[in-house]
C-alpha positions in Angstrom: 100.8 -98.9 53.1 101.5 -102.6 54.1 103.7 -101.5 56.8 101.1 -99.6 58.1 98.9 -102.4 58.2 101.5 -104.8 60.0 102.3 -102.1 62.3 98.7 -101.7 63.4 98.1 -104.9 63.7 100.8 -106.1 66.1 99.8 -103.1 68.3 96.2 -104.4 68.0 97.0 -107.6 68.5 99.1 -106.9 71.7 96.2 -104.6 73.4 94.3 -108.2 72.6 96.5 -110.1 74.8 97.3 -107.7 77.6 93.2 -107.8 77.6 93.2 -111.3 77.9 96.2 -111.7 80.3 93.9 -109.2 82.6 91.4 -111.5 82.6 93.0 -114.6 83.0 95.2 -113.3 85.9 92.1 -111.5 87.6 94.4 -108.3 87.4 92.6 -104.7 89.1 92.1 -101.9 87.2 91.3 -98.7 88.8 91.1 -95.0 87.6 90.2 -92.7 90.3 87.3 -94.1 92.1 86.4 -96.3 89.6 87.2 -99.8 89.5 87.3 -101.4 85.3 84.9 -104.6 86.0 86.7 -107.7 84.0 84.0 -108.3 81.7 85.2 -104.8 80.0 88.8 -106.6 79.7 86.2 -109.1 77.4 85.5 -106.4 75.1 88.4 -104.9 75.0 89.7 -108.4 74.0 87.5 -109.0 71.2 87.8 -105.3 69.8 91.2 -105.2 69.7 91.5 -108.7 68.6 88.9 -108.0 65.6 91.0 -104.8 64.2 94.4 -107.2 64.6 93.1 -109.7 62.6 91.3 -106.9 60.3 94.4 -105.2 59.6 96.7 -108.6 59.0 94.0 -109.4 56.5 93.9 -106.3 54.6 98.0 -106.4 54.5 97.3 -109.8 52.7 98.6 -111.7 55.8 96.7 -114.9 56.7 97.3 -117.0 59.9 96.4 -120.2 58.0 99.5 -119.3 55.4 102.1 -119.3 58.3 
C-alpha cells in the first residue's frame, strides 16, 4: 500500500505545481466559452497540494526527514 501512497502523491504533488506555474505565468485556460479565472488555479493549488502532502504523510514520508 506504500507505493500507492508515493504514487498518489507525486501525481498530487505535480497537479500542485502545474497549478502554481498557471498562476505565476498568468497562463489562459479556456473550455468552450468559458474562461478558468486564476484564482481557481489557487484552489486547485492548495487542494492538490493538501492531498500530496496527505498521502507522503500517510506513506510515513516526511519533508523535514529528507
Amino acid at each position: 500500500m506504500r507505493r500507492y501512497e508515493l504514487v498518489s502523491g507525486t501525481v498530487f504533488a505535480i497537479v500542485s505545481l502545474v497549478q502554481l506555474t498557471r498562476i505565476l505565468m498568468g497562463w489562459p485556460v479556456q473550455i468552450d466559452l468559458f474562461t478558468v479565472p486564476i484564482w481557481f488555479s489557487g484552489v486547485a493549488f492548495l487542494g492538490a497540494g493538501g492531498l500530496a502532502l496527505w498521502a507522503f504523510r500517510f506513506a510515513g514520508w516526511h519533508p523535514a526527514a529528507v
